[in-house]
C-alpha positions, 0 to 999 in steps of 0.5 A: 345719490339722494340729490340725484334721485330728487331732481330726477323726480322733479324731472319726471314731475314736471314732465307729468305736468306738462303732459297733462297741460297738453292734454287740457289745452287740446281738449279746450281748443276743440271747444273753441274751434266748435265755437269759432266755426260759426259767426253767430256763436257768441261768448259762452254759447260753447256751455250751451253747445256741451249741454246740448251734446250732453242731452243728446248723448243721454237720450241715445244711451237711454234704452227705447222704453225711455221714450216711450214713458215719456210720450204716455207722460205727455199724453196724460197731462193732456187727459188732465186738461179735459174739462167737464162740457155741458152745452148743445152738441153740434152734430152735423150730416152730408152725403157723399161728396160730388167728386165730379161736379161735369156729372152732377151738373150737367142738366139732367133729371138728377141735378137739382137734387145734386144740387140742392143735397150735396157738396163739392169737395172743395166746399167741404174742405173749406166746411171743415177748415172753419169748423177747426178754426172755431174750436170744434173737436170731433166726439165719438157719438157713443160718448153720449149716453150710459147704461145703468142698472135699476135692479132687473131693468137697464135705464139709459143716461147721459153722460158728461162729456169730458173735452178739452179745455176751449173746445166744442163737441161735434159730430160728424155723420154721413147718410148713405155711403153705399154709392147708389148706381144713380149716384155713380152715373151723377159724379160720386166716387164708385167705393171704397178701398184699401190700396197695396199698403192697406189704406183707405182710398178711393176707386171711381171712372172718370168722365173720360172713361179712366179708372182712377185710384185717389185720396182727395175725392172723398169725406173719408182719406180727406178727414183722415188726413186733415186728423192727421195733420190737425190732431186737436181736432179730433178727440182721441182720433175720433172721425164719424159716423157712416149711416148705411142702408142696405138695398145697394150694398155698403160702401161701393160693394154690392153685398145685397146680391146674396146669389150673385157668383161675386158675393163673396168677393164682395163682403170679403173685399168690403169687411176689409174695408170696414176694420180699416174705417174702424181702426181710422176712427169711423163707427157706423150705424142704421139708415134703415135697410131699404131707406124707409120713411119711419114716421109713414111705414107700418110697424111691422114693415119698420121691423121686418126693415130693420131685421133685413138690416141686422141680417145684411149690414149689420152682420158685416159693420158689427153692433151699433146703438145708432139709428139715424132715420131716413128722410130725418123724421122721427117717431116718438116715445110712446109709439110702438115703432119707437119702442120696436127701434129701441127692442132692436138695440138703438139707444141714440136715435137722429132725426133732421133739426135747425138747430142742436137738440137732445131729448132723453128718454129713459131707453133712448136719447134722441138727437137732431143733426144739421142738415150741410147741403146745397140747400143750406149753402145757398138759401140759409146763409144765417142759419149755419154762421155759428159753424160757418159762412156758407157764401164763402164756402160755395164752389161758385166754380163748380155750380151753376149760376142758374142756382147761385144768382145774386150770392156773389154780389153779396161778398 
């Protein structure tokens, strides 16, 4: 009976056995049949293969909050990679762009001063392109300078930039985005606005008469979207700056018609605007209210301007500490209309300059911006080639030979 009992368990034991050969043998021929469906997979890429599936399995059975430590990690080690920057700071200026050059161009009073003050989008685009490719990256304005405290006093410093490693601090800045009527009868966008997903985008009439709705006529969704896709060109999503007057409105919206019926409408439409540029990365600051000459008005003219601006503008982009003078002369330290200036609130105050300049006052830090026009496209060729070479960024399409004679020849 004992004996009987022993090979029945032997049976049973070898019958085990065999289950479980099985059993192995099928889960090895799945592995293989993984690894034989593709010709390319050679001898022991089927580890490979388990490893694979193995890092996909753990990162879906990780919870959500996993994934997101690790894009903070990633995003310190790049904090931990800037470096202190202590060279010139390039800050350059354009106006709106010419988004129709037939209006721009078309033989008018205003062409020539299209001409000779503003770029095509096409020269724009090709701006910033050679600007990306040496090493610029865009800085907020305001990382400028810092307050510090000497017991009842506010003394202004300069801060150190901290910039990524092999990258050149710039800013960007643009003069009167407030779409003037002259400038919407010579071929600018009309203004600003959000389309029905809340983005910024553009509104103007065609030449045909069309009403039409873009992304790609304008500074704005145009360096957003070249941000976007070209994020280590931009410090921390840093766009620019938008210098506004005030006499026209801002950005399109007449916000200086205080008794029009459609004023509320106006600021409502352009404070929406507004929060979505700042959300972008866009600050603002003053261009006088009535664009006045600094260095030429009185001071109590400069002052009343700068209220006017404070009580219109100012009220609707929020505080700035930028000032960005008018017709790019300046006023001084030591004159009252500078101190007046700096009693207002702006402690970073730009004038017009060849070259990248700073000087610190001890309430103010004055800046020279470069002037990116016509002017400078077609007449000063070397001044600009430490940002780029003008003669390959000129729409030659869009400008009148009349302007450009003799640079084609030269590439």
């Amino acid at each position: 009976m004992y004996q009987i009992d022993q090979r029945m368990s032997k049976k049973i034991i070898a019958i085990l056995c065999l289950i479980a050969i099985i059993i192995s043998t099928s889960g090895c021929t799945d592995i293989l049949d993984t690894s034989k469906s593709s010709s390319n997979i050679q001898v022991g890429q089927n580890i490979e293969l388990e490893v694979i599936e193995q890092e996909e399995n753990t990162s879906k059975s990780q919870p959500e909050n996993v994934k997101i430590e690790d894009e903070k990690d990633d995003k310190s080690e790049e904090i931990q990679n800037l470096v202190p920057y202590n060279g010139a700071v390039q800050h350059i200026f354009f106006h709106p762009l010419i988004a129709y050059p037939e209006l721009a161009f078309d033989g008018d009073a205003k062409e020539r001063g299209f001409n000779d003050y503003f770029v095509t989008i096409q020269e724009f685009e090709r701006i910033i392109q050679s600007l990306y490719e040496k090493n610029y990256i865009l800085i907020d304005i305001n990382m400028l300078i810092q307050e510090k405290k000497e017991g009842d006093k506010t003394k202004i410093e300069r801060s150190t930039l901290m910039i990524p490693e092999g990258k050149k601090p710039l800013i960007i800045s643009i003069d009167d985005m407030n779409y003037y009527d002259y400038m919407r009868e010579n071929g600018t966008i009309y203004k600003l606005i959000l389309d029905d997903e809340g983005n910024i985008a553009t509104y103007s009439i065609a030449p045909d008469g069309e009403e039409k709705i873009a992304y790609d006529n304008e500074i704005i969704p145009l360096l957003d979207k070249f941000v976007e896709s070209h994020t280590d060109f931009s410090l921390d999503g840093t766009k620019g700056v938008i210098a506004l007057t005030g006499f026209e409105g801002v950005l399109g919206y007449r916000t200086n018609e205080i008794d029009s019926p459609n004023y509320q409408k106006e600021k409502e439409s352009a404070l929406a605007v507004i929060e979505k540029l700042k959300e972008n990365g866009w600050t603002f600051a003053s261009h006088g209210y009535g664009h006045r000459d600094a260095a030429k008005i009185s001071l109590k003219k400069l002052i009343a301007d700068t209220n006017k601006w404070r009580d219109e503008v100012g009220s609707l982009v929020g505080p700035t500490k930028v000032y960005i003078y008018p017709y790019g002369s300046r006023v001084l330290p030591g004159d009252s209309k500078f101190q007046a200036l700096v009693d207002a609130g702006f402690n970073i105050l730009c004038a017009v300059g060849s070259q990248a300049y700073e000087k610190l006052d001890t309430n103010a830090l004055m800046q020279d911006r470069r002037h990116i026009d016509g002017i400078g496209l077609i007449q000063q060729r070397e001044r600009f080639l430490d940002l780029f070479d003008s003669y390959k960024i000129i729409d030659y399409n869009a400008r009148p030979d009349k302007y450009i004679q003799g640079i084609k020849g030269e590439l």
